[in-house]
Every structure is written in C-alpha cells, then in structure tokens.
VOFIVEX-123337 format. One record per atom (N, C-alpha, C): residue number from 1; residue in three letters; chain; atom name; x, y, z. Coordinates in steps of 0.1 Angstrom, whole numbers, always signed. Example, Ala and Ser with C-alpha at 12.3 -4.5 7.8 and 13.67 -1.06 7.14 Angstrom:
2
 resi resn chain name    xx    yy    zz
    1  ALA     A    N  +132   -57   +78
    1  ALA     A   CA  +123   -45   +78
    1  ALA     A    C  +132   -33   +78
    2  SER     A    N  +128   -22   +71
    2  SER     A   CA  +137   -11   +71
    2  SER     A    C  +129    +0   +79
//
This chain:
121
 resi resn chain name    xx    yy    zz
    1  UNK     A    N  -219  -179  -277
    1  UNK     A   CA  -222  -165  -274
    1  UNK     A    C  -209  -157  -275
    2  UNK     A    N  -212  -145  -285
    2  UNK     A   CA  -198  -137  -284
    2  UNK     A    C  -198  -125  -275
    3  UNK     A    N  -188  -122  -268
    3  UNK     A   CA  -188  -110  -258
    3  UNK     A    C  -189   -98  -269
    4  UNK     A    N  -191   -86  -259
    4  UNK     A   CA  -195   -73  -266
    4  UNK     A    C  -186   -63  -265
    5  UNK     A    N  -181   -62  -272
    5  UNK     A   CA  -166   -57  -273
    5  UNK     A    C  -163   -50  -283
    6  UNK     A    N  -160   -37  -278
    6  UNK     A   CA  -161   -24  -289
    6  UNK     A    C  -146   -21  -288
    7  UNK     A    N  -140   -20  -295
    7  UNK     A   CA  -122   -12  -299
    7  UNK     A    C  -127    +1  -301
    8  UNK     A    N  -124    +9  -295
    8  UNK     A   CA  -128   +24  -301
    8  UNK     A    C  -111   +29  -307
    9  UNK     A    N  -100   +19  -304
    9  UNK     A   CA   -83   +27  -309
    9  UNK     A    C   -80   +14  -319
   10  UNK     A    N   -69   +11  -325
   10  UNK     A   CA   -61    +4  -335
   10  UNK     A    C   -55    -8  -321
   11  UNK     A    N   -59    -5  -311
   11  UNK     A   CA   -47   -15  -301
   11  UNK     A    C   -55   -30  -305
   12  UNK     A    N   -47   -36  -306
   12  UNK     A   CA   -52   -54  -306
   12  UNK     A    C   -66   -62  -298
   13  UNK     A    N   -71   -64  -297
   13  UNK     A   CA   -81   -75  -287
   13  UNK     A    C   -71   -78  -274
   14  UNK     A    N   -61   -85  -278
   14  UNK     A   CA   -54   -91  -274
   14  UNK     A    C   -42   -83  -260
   15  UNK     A    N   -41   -68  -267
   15  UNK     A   CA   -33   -60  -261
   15  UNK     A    C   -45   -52  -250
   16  UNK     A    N   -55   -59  -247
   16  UNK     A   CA   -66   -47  -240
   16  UNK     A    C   -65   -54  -228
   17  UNK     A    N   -71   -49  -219
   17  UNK     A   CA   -81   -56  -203
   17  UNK     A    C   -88   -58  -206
   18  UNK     A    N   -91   -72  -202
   18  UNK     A   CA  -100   -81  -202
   18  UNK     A    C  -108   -77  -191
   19  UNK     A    N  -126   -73  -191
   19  UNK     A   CA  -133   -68  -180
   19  UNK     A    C  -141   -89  -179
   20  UNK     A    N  -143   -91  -169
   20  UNK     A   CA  -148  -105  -170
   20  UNK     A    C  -165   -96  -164
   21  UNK     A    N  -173  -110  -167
   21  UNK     A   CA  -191  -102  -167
   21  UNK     A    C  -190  -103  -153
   22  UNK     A    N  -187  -105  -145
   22  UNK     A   CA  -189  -104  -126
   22  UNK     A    C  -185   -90  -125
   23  UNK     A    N  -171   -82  -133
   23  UNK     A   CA  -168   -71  -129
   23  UNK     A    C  -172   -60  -136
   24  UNK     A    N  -177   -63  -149
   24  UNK     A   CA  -188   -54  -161
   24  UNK     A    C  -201   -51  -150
   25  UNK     A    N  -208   -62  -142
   25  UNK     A   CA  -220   -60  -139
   25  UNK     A    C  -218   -49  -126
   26  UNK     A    N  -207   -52  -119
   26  UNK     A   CA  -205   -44  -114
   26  UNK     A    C  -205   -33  -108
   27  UNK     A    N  -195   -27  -120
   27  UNK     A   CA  -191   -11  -125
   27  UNK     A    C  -202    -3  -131
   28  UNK     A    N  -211   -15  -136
   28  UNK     A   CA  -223    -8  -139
   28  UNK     A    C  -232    -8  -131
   29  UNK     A    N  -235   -18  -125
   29  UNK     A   CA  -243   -14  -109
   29  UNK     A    C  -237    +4  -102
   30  UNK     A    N  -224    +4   -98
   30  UNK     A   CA  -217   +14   -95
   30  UNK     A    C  -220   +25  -100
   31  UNK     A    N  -220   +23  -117
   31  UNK     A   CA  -221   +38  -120
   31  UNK     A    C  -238   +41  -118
   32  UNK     A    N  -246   +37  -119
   32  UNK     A   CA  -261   +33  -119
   32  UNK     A    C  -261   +42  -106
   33  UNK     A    N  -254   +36   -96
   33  UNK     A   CA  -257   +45   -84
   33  UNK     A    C  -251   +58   -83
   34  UNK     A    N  -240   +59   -88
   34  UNK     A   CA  -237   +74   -94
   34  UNK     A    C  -248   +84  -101
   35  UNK     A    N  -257   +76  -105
   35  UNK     A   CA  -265   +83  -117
   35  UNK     A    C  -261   +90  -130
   36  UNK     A    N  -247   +88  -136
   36  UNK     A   CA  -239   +93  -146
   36  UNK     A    C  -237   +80  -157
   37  UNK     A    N  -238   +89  -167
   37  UNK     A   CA  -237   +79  -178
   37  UNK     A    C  -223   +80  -189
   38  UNK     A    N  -216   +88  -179
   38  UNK     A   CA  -208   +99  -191
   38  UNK     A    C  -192   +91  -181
   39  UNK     A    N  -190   +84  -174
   39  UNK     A   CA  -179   +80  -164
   39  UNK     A    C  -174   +70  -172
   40  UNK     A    N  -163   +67  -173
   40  UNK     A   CA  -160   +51  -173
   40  UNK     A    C  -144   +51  -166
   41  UNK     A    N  -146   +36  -162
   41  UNK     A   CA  -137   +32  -152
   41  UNK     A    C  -124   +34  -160
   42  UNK     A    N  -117   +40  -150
   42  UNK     A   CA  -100   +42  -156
   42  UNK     A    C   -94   +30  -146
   43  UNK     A    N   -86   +26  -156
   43  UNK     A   CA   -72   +16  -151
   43  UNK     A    C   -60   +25  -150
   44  UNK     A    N   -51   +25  -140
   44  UNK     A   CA   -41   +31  -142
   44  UNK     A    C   -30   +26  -136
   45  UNK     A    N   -16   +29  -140
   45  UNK     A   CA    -4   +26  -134
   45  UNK     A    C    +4   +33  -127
   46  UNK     A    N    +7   +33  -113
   46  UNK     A   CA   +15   +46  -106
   46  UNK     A    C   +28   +39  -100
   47  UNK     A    N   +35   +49   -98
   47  UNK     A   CA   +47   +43   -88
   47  UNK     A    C   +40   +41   -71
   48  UNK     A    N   +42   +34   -68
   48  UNK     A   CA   +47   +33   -52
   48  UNK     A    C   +42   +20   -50
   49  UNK     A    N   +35   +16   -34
   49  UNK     A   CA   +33    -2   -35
   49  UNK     A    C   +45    -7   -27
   50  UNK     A    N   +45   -17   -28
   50  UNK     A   CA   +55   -26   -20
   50  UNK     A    C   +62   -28   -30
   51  UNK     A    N   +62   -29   -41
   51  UNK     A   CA   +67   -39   -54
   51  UNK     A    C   +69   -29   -64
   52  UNK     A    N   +67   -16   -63
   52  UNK     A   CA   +73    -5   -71
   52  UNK     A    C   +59    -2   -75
   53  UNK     A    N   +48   -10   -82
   53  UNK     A   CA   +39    -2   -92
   53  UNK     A    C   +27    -9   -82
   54  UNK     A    N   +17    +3   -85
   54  UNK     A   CA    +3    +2   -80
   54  UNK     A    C    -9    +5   -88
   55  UNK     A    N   -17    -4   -89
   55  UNK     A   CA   -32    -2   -96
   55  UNK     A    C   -38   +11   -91
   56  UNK     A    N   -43   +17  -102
   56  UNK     A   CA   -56   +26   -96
   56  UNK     A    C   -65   +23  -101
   57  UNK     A    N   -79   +22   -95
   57  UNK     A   CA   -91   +21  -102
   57  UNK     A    C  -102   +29  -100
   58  UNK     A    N  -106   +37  -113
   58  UNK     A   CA  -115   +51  -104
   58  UNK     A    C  -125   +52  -118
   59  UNK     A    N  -133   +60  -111
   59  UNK     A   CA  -144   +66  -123
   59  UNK     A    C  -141   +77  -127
   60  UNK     A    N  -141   +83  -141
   60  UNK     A   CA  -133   +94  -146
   60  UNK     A    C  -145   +98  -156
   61  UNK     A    N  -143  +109  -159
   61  UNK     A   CA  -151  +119  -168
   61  UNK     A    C  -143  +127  -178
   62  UNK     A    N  -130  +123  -176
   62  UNK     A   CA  -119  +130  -185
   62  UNK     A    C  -116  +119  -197
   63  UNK     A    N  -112  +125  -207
   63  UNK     A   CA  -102  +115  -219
   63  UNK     A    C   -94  +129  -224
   64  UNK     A    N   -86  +115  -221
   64  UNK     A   CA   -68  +123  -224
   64  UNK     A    C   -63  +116  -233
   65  UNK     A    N   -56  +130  -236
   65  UNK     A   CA   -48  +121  -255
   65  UNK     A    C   -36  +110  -252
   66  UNK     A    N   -41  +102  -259
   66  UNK     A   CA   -37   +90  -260
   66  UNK     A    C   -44   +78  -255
   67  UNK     A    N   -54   +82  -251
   67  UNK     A   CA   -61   +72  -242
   67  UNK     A    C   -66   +58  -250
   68  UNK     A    N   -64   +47  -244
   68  UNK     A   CA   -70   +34  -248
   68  UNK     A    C   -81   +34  -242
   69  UNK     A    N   -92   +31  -247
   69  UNK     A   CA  -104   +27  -247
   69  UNK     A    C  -113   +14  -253
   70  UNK     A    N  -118    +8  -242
   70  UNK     A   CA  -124    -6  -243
   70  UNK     A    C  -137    -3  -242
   71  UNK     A    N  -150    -9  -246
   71  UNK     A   CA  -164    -9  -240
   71  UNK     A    C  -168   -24  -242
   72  UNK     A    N  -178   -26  -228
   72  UNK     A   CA  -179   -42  -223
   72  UNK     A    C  -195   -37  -222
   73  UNK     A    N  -203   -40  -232
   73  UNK     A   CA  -217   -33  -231
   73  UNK     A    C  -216   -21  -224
   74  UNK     A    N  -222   -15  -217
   74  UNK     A   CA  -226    +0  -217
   74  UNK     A    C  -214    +2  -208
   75  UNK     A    N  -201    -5  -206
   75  UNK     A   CA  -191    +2  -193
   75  UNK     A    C  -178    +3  -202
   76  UNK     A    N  -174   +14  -201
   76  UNK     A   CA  -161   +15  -206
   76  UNK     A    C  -152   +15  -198
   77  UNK     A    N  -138   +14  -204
   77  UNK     A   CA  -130    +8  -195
   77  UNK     A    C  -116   +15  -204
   78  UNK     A    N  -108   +26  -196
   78  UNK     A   CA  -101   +35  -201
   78  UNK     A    C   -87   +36  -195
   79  UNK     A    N   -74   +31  -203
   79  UNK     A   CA   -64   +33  -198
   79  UNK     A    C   -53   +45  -207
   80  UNK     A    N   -42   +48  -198
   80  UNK     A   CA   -36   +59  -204
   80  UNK     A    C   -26   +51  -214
   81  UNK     A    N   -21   +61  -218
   81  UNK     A   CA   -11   +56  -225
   81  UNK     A    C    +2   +55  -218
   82  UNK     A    N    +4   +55  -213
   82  UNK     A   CA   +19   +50  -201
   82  UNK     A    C   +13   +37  -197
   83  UNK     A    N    +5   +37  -188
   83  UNK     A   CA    -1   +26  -185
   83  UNK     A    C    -5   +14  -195
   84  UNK     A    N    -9   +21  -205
   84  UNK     A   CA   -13    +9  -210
   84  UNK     A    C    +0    -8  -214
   85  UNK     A    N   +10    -2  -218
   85  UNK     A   CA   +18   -14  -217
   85  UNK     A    C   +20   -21  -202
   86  UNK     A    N   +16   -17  -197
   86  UNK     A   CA   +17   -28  -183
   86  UNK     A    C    +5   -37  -181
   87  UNK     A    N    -5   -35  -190
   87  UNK     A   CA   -20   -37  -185
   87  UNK     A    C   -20   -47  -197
   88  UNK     A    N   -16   -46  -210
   88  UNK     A   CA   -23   -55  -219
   88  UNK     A    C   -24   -71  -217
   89  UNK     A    N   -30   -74  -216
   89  UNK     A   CA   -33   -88  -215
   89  UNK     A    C   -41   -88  -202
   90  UNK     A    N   -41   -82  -192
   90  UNK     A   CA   -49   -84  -178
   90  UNK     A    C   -59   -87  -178
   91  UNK     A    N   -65   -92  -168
   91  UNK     A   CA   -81   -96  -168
   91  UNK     A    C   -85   -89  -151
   92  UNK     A    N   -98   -80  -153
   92  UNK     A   CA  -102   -71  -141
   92  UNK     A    C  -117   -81  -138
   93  UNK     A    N  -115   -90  -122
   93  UNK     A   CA  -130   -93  -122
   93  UNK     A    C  -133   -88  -108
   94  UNK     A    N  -147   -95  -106
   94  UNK     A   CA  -149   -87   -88
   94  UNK     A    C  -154   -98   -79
   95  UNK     A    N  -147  -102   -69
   95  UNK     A   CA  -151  -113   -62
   95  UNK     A    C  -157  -109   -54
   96  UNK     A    N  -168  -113   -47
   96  UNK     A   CA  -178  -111   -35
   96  UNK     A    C  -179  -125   -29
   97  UNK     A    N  -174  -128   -20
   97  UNK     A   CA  -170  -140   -11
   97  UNK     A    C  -170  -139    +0
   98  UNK     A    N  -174  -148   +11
   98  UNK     A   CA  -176  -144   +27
   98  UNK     A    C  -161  -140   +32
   99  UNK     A    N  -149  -148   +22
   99  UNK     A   CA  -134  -139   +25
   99  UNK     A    C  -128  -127   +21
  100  UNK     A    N  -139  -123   +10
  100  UNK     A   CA  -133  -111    +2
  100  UNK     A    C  -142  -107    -6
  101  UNK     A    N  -140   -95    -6
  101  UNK     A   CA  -153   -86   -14
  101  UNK     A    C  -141   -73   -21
  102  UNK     A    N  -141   -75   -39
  102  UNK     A   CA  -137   -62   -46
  102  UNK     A    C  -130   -66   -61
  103  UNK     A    N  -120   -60   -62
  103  UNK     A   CA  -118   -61   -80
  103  UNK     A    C  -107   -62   -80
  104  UNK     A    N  -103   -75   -88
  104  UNK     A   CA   -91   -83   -87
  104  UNK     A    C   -85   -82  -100
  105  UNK     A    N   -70   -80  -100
  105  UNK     A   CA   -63   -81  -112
  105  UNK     A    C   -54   -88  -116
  106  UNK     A    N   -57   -97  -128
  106  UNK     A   CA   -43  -107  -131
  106  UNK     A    C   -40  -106  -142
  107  UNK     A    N   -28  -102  -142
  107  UNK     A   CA   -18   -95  -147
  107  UNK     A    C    -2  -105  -153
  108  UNK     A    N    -5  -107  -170
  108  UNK     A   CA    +1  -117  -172
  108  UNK     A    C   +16  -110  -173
  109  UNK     A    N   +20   -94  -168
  109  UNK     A   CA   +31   -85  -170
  109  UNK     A    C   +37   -88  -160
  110  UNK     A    N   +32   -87  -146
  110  UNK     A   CA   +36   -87  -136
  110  UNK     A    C   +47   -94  -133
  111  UNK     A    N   +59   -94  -131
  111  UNK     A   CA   +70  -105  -127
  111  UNK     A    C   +70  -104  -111
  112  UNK     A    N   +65   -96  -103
  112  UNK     A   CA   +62  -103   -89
  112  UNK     A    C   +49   -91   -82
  113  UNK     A    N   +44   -97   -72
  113  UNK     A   CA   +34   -88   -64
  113  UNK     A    C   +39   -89   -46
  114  UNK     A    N   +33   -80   -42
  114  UNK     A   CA   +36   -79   -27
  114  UNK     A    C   +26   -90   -26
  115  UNK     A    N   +27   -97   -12
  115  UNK     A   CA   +14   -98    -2
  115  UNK     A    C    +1   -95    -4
  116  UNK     A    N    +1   -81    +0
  116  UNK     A   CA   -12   -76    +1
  116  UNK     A    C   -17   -79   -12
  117  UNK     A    N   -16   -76   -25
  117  UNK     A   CA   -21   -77   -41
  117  UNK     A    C   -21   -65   -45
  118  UNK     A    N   -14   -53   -41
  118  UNK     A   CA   -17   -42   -43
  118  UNK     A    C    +0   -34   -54
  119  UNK     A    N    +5   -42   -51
  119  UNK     A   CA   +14   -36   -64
  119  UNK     A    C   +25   -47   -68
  120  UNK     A    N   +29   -43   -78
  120  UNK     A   CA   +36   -57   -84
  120  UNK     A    C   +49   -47   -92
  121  UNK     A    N   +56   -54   -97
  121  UNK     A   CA   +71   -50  -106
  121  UNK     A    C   +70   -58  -116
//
C-alpha cells in the first residue's frame, strides 16, 4: 500500500513532515468539526521554549510566499519557509492514551528538547 502524498513545491519527499495516519485522521476529524475545507494545518517554528525554539500547530487559511506544502489525503500540512529547514525530516502523530492525549513531534533536527516536549535547539 503506497501513502497519498501530493508535493505541491520542488522540496524532496524526504525534506517534508511526515503526517503519520493517527495524526492525518485526526486533523481531519478537527477540521470536519470546523466545517471548513479551505484550512490546513500549519507547522511552525518560533523562538521562545525552554530550549530556544517552539512548535506551533494551528489551522490557517493563509499561504504565504514561500510556503511548503504537503497533502496527506484531503489534509494539508503547510510550513513556512524559515521554518521549514528545522522541520524536514519530522514525523507529526497524535497519541490518545490513558497517559496522554495530542500531537507529538520527532524531530530528527533537534539536538536537545526541554522536559516538557515543547521546544528543543
């Protein structure tokens, strides 16, 4: 079975986030209850965090120039272009566990993370 995987830029397979099907079914559950079909999930990279840099993950209706764009069947998955070199290789999934419930990122860039999981250097 091959995954469904649309490049809409020249960036690599290889250079994208990886959406895993736990975290595709997701975001589309999510947007479903939004009722919008026009959103797709932005990845982004900001300063602050314990560890200098912090994930954001949000629903966006904007594309901005430069933008990297992924689609995982009907969910897109949109990062900037600053961000995008911190992100290529990552994999975004969503664990629902009686310990933890949300959307996890592993991040083959990262040279360390806080504690919490919430920002890394």
């Amino acid at each position: 079975m091959t995954a469904d995987v649309t490049i809409e830029t020249s960036t690599p397979v290889s250079d994208s986030i990886a959406l895993t099907d736990a975290a595709a079914s997701k975001v589309a559950a999510l947007l479903e209850q939004e009722g919008r079909d026009d959103l797709a999930l932005r990845v982004a990279v900001q300063p602050g965090g314990c560890s200098g840099l912090r994930y954001q993950l949000f629903f966006d209706d904007r594309s901005l120039d430069g933008d990297v764009v992924h689609s995982y069947g009907s969910v897109r998955v949109v990062t900037d272009r600053m961000s995008a070199p911190y992100l290529g290789g990552a994999s975004i999934d969503f664990v629902d566990t009686i310990e933890k419930q949300g959307f996890t990122i592993d991040n083959p860039n990262a040279g360390s993370s806080c504690a919490c999981g919430d920002s890394f250097s």
